[in-house]
C-alpha positions as CSV (number, residue, x, y, z in Angstrom):
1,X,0.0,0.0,0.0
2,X,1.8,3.0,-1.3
3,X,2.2,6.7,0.9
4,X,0.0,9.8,0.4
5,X,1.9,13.1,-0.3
6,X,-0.1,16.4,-0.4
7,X,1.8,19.3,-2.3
8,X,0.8,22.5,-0.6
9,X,1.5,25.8,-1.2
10,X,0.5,29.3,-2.0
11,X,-0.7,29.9,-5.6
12,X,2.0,30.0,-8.3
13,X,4.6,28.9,-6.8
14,X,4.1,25.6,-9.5
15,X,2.4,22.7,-7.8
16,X,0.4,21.6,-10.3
17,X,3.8,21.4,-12.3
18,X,5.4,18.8,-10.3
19,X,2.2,17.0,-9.7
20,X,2.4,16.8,-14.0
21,X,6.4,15.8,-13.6
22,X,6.0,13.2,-10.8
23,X,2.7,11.5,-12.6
24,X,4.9,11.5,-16.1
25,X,1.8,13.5,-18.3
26,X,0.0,16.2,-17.6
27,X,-3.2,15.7,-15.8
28,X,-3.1,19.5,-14.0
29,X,-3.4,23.2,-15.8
30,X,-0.7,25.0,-15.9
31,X,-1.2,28.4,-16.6
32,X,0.9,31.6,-15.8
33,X,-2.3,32.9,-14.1
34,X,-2.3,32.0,-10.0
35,X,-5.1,30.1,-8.7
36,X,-5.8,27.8,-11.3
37,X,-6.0,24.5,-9.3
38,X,-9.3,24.6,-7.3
39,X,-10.2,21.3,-6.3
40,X,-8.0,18.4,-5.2
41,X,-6.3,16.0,-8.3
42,X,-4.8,12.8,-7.2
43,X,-2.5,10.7,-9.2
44,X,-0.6,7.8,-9.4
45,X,3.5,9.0,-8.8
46,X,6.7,7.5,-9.5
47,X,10.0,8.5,-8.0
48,X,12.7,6.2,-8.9
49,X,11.8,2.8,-7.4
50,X,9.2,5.0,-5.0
51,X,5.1,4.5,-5.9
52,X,3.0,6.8,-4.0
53,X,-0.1,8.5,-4.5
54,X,-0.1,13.0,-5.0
55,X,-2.5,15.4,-4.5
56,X,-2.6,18.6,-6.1
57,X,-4.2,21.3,-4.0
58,X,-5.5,25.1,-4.6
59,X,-3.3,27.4,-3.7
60,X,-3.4,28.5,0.2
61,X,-5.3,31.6,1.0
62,X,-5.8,33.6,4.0
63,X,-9.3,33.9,3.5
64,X,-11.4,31.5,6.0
65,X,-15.1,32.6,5.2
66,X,-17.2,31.2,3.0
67,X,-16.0,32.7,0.1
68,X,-14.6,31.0,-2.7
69,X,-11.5,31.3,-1.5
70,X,-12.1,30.5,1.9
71,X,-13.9,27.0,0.7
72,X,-11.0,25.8,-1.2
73,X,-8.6,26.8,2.0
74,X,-10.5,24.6,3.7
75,X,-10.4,21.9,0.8
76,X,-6.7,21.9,1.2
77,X,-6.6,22.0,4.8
78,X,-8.8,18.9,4.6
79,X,-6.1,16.7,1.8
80,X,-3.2,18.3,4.2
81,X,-4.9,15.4,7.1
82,X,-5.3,13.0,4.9
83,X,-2.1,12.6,3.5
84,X,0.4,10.4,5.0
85,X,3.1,13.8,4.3
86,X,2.9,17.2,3.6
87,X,5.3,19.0,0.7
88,X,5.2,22.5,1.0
89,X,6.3,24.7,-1.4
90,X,8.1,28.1,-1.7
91,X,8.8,30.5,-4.6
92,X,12.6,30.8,-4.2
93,X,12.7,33.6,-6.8
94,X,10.0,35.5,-4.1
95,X,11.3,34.4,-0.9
96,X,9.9,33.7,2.0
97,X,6.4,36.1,2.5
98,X,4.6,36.4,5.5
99,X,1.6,34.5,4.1
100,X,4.7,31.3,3.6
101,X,5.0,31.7,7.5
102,X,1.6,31.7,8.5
103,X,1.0,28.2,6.8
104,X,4.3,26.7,7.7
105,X,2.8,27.1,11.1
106,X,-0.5,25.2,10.4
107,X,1.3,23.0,8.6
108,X,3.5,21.7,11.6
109,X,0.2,21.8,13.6
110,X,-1.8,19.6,10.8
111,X,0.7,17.0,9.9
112,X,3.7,15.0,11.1
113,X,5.7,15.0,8.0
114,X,6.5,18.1,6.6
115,X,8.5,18.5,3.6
116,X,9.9,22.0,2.6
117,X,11.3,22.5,-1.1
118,X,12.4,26.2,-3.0
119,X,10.8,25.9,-6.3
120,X,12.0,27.8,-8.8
121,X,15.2,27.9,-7.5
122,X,17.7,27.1,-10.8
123,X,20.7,29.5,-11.6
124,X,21.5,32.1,-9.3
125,X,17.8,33.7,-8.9
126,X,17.0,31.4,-6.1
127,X,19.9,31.7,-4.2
128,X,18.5,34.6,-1.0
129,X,15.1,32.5,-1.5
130,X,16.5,29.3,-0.5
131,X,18.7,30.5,2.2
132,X,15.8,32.0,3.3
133,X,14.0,29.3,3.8
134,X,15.5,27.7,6.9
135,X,13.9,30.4,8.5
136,X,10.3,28.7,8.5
137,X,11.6,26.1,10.8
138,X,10.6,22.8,8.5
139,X,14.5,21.6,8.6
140,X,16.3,22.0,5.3
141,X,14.6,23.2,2.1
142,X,14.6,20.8,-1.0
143,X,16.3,22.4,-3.9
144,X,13.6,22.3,-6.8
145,X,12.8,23.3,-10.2
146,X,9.7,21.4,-11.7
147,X,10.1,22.9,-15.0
148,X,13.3,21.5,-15.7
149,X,12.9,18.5,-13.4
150,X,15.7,19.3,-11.3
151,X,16.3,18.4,-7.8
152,X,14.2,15.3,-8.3
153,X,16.9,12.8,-6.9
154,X,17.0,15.1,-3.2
155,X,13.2,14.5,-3.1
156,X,13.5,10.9,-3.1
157,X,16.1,11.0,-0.4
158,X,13.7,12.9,1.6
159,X,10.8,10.8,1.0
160,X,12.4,7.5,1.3
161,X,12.4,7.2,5.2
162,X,8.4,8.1,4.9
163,X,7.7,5.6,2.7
164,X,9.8,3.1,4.5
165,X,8.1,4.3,7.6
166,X,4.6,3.5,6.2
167,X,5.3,0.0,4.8
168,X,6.4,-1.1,8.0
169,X,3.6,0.4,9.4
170,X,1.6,-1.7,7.9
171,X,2.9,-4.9,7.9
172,X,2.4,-4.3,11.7
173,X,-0.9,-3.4,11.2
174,X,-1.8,-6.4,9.0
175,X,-3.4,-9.3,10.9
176,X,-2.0,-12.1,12.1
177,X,-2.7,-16.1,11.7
178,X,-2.5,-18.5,14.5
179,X,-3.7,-21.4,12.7
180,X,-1.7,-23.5,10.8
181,X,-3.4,-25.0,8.1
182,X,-2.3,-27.8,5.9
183,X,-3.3,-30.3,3.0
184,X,-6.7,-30.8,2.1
185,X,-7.7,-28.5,4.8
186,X,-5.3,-25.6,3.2
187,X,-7.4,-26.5,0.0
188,X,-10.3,-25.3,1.2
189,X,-9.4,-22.8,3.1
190,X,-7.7,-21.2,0.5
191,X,-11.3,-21.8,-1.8
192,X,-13.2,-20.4,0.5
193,X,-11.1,-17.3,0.8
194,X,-12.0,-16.9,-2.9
195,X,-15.2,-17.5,-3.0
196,X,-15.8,-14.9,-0.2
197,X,-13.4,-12.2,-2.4
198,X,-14.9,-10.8,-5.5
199,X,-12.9,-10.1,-8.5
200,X,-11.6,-6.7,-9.1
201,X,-13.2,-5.3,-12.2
202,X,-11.9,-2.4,-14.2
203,X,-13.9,0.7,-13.2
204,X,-16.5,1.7,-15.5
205,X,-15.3,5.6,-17.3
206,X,-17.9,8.1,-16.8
207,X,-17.8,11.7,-17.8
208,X,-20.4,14.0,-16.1
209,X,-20.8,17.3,-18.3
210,X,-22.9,20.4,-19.0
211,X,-23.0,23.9,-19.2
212,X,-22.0,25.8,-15.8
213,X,-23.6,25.8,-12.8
214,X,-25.8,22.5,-13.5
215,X,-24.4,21.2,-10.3
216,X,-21.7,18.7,-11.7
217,X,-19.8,18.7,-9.0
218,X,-22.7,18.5,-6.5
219,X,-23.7,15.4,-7.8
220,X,-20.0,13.6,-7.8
221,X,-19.6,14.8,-4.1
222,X,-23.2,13.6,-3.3
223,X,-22.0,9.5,-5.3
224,X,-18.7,9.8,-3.1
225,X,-20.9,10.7,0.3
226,X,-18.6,13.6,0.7
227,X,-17.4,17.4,-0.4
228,X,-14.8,15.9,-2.1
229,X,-15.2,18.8,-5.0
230,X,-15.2,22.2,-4.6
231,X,-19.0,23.4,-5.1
232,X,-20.9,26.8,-4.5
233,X,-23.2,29.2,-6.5
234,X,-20.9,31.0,-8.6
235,X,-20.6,29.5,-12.2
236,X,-17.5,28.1,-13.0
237,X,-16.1,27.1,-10.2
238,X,-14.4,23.7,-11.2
239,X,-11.7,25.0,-14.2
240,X,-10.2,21.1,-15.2
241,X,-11.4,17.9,-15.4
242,X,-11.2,16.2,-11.8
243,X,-11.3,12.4,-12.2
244,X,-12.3,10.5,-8.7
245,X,-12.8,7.1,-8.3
246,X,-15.8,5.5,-6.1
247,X,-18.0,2.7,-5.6
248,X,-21.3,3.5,-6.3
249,X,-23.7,0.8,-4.8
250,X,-20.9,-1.8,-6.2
251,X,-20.2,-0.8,-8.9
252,X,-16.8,0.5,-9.6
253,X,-16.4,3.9,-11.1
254,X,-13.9,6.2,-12.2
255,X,-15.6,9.4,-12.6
256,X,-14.6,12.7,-14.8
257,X,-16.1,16.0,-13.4
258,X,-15.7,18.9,-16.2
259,X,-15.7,22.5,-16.6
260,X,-18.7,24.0,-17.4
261,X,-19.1,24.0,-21.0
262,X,-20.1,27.5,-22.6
263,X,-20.8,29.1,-26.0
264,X,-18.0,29.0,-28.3
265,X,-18.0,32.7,-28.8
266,X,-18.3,33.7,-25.1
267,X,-15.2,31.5,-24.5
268,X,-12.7,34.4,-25.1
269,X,-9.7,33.6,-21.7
270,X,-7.0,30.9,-22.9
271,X,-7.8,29.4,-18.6
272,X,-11.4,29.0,-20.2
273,X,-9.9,27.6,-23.5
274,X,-7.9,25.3,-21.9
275,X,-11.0,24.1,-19.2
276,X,-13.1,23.4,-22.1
277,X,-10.3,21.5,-24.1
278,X,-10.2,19.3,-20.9
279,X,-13.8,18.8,-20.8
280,X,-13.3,17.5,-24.4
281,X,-10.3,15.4,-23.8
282,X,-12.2,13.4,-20.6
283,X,-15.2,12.8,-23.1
284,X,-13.1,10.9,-25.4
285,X,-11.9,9.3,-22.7
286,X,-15.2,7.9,-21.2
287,X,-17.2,5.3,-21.9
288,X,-20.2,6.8,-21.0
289,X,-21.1,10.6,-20.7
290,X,-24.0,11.7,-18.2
291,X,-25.3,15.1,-19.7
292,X,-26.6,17.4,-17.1
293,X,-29.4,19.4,-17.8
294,X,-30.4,22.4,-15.2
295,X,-34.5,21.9,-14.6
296,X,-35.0,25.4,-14.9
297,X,-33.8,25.6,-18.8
298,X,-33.4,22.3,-20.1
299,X,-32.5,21.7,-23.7
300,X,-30.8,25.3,-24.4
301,X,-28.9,25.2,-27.3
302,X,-25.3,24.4,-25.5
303,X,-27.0,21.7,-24.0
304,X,-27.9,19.8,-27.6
305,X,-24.1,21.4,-28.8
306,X,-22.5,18.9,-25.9
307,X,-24.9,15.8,-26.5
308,X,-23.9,16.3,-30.3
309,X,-20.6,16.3,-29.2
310,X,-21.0,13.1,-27.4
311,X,-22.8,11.2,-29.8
312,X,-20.3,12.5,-32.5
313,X,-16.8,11.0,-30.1
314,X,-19.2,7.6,-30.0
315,X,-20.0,7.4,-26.3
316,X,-22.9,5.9,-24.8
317,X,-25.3,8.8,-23.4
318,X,-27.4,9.5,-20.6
319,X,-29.2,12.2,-20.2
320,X,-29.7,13.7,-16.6
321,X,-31.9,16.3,-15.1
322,X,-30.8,18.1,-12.1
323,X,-32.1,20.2,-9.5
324,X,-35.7,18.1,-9.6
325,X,-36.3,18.9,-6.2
326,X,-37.2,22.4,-6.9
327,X,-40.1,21.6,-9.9
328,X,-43.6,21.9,-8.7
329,X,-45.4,20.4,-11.9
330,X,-43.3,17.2,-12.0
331,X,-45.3,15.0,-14.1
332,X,-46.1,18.2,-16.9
333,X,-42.4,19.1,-17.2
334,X,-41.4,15.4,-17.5
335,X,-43.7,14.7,-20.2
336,X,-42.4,17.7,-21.8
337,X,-38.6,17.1,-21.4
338,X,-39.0,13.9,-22.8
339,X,-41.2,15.4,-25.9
340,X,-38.0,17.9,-26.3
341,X,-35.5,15.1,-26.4
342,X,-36.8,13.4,-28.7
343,X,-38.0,16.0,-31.4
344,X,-34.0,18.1,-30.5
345,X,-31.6,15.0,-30.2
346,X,-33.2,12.6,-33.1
347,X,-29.3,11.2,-33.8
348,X,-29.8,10.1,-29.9
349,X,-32.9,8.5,-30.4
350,X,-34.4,6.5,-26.9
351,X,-31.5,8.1,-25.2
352,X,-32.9,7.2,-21.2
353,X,-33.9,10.4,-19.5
354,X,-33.5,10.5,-15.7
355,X,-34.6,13.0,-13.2
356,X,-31.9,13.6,-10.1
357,X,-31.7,16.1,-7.4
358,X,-27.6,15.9,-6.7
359,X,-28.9,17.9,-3.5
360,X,-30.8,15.6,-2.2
361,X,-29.6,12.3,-3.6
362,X,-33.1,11.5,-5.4
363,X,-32.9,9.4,-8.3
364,X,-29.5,9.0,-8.7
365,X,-30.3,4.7,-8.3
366,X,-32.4,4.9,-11.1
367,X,-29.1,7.2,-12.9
368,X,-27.0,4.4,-12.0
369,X,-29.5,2.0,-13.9
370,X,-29.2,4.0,-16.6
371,X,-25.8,4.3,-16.7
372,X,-25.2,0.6,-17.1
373,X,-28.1,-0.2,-19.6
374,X,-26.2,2.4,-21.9
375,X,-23.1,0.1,-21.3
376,X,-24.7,-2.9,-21.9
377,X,-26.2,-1.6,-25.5
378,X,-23.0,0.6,-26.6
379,X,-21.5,-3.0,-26.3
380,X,-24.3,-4.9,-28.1
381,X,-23.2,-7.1,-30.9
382,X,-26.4,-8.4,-33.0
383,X,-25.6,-11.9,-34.9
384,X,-25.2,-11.6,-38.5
385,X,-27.8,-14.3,-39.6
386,X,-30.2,-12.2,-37.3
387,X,-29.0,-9.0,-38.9
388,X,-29.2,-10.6,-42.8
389,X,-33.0,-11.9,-42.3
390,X,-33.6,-8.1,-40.7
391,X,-31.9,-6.5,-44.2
392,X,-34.3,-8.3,-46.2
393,X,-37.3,-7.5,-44.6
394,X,-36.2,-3.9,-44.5
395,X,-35.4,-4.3,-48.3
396,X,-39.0,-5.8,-49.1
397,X,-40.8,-3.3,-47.0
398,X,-38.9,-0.5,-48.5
399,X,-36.5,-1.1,-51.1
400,X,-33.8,1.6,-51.5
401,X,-34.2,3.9,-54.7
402,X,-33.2,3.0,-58.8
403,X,-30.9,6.0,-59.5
404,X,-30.4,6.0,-63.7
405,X,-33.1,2.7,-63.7
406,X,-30.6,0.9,-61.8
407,X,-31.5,-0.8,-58.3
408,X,-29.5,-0.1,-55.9
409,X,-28.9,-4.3,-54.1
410,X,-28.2,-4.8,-50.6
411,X,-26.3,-8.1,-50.4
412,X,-25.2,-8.5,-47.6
413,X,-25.0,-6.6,-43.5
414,X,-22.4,-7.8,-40.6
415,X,-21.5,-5.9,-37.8
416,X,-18.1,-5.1,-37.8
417,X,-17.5,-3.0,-34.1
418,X,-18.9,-2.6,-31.2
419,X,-18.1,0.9,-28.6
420,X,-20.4,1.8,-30.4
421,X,-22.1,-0.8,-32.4
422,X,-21.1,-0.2,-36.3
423,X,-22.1,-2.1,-38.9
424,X,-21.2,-2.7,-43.2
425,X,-23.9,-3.4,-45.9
426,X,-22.5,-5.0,-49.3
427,X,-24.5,-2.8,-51.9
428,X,-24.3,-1.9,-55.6
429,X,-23.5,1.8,-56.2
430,X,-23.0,2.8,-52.3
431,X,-22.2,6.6,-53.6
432,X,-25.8,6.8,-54.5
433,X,-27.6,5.5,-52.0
434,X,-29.4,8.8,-50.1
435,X,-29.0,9.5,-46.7
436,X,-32.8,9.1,-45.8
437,X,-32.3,5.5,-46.6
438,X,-29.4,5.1,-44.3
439,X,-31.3,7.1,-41.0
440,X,-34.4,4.5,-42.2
441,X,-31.9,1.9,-41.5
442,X,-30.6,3.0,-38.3
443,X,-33.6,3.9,-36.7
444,X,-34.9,0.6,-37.6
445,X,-31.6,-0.7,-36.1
446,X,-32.3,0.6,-33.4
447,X,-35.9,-0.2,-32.3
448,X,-35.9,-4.0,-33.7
449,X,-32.8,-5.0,-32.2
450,X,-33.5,-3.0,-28.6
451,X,-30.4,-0.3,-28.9
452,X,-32.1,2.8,-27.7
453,X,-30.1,5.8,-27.2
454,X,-26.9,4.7,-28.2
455,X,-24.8,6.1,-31.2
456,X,-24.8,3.7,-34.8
457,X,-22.0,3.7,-37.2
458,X,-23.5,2.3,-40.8
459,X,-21.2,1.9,-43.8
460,X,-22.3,1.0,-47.3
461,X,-19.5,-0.8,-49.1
462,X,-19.1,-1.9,-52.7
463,X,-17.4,-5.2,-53.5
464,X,-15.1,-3.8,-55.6
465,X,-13.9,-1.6,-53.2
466,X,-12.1,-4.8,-52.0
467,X,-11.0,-5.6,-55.3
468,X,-6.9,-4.0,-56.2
469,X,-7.6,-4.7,-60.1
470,X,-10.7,-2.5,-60.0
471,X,-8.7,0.8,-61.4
472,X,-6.4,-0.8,-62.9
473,X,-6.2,-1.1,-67.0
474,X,-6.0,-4.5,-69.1
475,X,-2.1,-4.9,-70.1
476,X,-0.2,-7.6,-72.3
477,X,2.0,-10.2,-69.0
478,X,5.4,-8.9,-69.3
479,X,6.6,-12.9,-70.6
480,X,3.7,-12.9,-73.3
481,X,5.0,-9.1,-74.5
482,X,8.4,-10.6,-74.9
483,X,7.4,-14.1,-77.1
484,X,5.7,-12.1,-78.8
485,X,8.6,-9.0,-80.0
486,X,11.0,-12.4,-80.2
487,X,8.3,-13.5,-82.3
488,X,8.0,-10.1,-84.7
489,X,11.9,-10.5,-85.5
490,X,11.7,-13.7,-86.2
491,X,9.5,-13.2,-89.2
């Protein structure tokens, strides 16, 4: 069981850029910008031979009201007692400030190890800041610079006692066996054990998005049963995507909260750009995407733009309405939300429609049901005798058009992927078959063979688009052209 190390600090003084070294990609916004990181972003670390688990945290404020500053103080204050150690880090270039030495004090309060490292501190520029350090009373400063990845190997050496401290912690805490059990009885012992031990699964990828403010990360926090993510009324608050992973009522989940996705043409700060470009990168990721609709105006045009967008990347969707709790004419609105999807999202077609309060917890079971029926179908595979006796009863009931006074032929259908489920047709002249006949297909596709919702490749293919001779001309063999020039002299 590897250590937990929190890295602390004021904003700017580049966190989030050794979280990025020590997890080997970048997973945190950077940005020149302080206060970027808002919420807390774990990863998996690697120091040399070292596993361990980071968490980036917002930058340390002074603030402690219930501003947005003062919640994500306390969100920090909070991952500062979980973690196993503290790093907390300096600006060398700026020195030690008075704001430095309040939270070194806390710090020493909050947590038994306490790491000190001057970031920033390459060349000569770092030099006073460094010295400077020793004055916070957190024993000798780590030389750092997490932009060039210097001072890497005196981190280690620091953290190697901890870690060495907390595996032998817990092999002291790990239980004990009297009992010594052998042969037959070992046997079934051992079976038992296994039987009583479920398989780890992979965690299922979810993405939760929408525009801002529709309570994304009230809903996460409400699944994990705590504020894990920073929440509050202003819009905006989360800036990257946070992955977290939980067990929601056994099922394992790895779950991506997202920046609030606005307007293209509002979207005018490069933070903002690169928020939404992370919103886009955990859909990809995902193998399903909840969209979350606010109650009070559902279905505004952003709202179809990122259900598009997640039909369009291929991901099985759900589509959520929060904030239920506050509706007085539930069964009117429902019956028109569910009008709405259908007549604004036809490409999403049976797409499940759930109502939720992330506030008060209601109807996020019957979420979860949804979540895993759009699993099940984005995996689907339909046999392909099933799927040929289908084609020609589409075909007889309505055969596709004669273009010149030709009949287009559908030969032959097999499905060739599933995540999502795509599917070929053989056909004659596949460049002139409309695209009404191909929607008449899919959304046959998809009520006959039960795949509601979910996105549906279809490709016509020709035959001869197999075929290598196809554009190639007629020519003489190279041994035929030659007996017959021998041939022409001869004579």
């Amino acid at each position: 069981m590897s250590f937990t190390l929190a890295i602390v600090g004021r904003p700017n003084v580049g966190k989030s850029t050794l979280f990025n070294k020590l997890v080997g990609k970048r997973l945190a916004l950077v940005d020149d910008q302080p206060g970027v990181t808002r919420d807390l972003r774990e990863g998996e670390a690697r120091l040399g031979d070292l596993k361990f688990t980071v968490i980036d945290t917002a930058g340390l404020e002074e603030a402690t009201d219930e501003s947005l500053q003062g919640r994500m103080r306390r969100l920090t204050e909070r991952a500062v007692e979980m973690a196993d150690a503290c790093l907390f880090m300096i600006d060398a270039r700026a020195g030690v400030t008075p704001t430095d030495e309040v939270f070194a004090d806390i710090l020493r309060r909050r947590n038994a190890h306490v790491l000190l490292a001057a970031n920033k501190a390459e060349g000569r520029a770092g030099e006073a800041g460094l010295i400077e350090a020793w004055s916070l009373g957190l024993g000798e400063p780590i030389r750092l610079s997490a932009e060039h990845g210097e001072g890497l190997d005196e981190l280690y050496a620091a953290l190697l006692p901890i870690a060495e401290e907390h595996e032998a912690r817990a092999r002291r805490d790990q239980p004990e066996t009297d009992v010594d059990v052998s042969g037959d009885e070992a046997e079934e012992e051992s079976a038992g054990e296994g039987a009583r031990v479920p398989s780890r699964e992979k965690p299922l990828q979810v993405a939760v998005v929408g525009r801002p403010n529709a309570g994304k990360s009230t809903l996460i926090n409400r699944l994990l049963g705590e504020d894990r993510l920073l929440t509050g009324p202003e819009a905006g608050i989360t800036r990257d995507a946070i992955s977290v992973r939980l067990d929601w009522d056994g099922l394992p989940v790895r779950m991506f909260d997202t920046a609030g996705m606005r307007k293209k043409a509002k979207v005018q700060e490069k933070l903002e750009k690169l928020s939404v470009s992370d919103g886009l990168r955990a859909v990809r990721f995902a193998e399903v995407v909840i969209v979350l609709l606010d109650a009070e105006k559902p279905f505004e045009q952003q709202d179809l733009r990122i259900a598009d967008l997640a039909e369009r990347e291929g991901r099985a969707v759900v589509i959520a309405v929060n904030k239920w709790d506050a509706e007085p004419e539930k069964q009117k609105k429902l019956k028109e939300l569910r009008e709405q999807c259908e007549r604004l999202l036809p490409q999403l077609r049976g797409v499940p429609l759930v109502t939720v309060s992330a506030k008060t917890g209601k109807g996020l079971d019957r979420l979860r049901a949804a979540v895993l029926k759009a699993y099940e179908v984005w995996n689907r595979r339909v046999p392909t005798a099933a799927l040929n006796r289908w084609l020609k009863e589409m075909v007889e009931a309505h055969p596709p058009p004669a273009p010149s006074g030709r009949r287009i032929k559908l030969r032959y259908m097999t499905q060739a992927k599933t995540r999502p489920p795509g599917f070929v047709v053989m056909c004659s002249q596949p460049e002139k078959l409309p695209e009404s006949y191909s929607r008449y297909l899919v959304n046959a596709l998809r009520e006959d063979f039960d795949m509601p919702g979910t996105p549906i490749r279809l490709w016509m293919r020709s035959q001869a688009d197999k075929n290598p001779y196809k554009d190639r001309r007629k020519s003489t063999p190279s041994r035929l052209r030659k007996h017959l020039g021998k041939k022409g002299k001869s004579e």
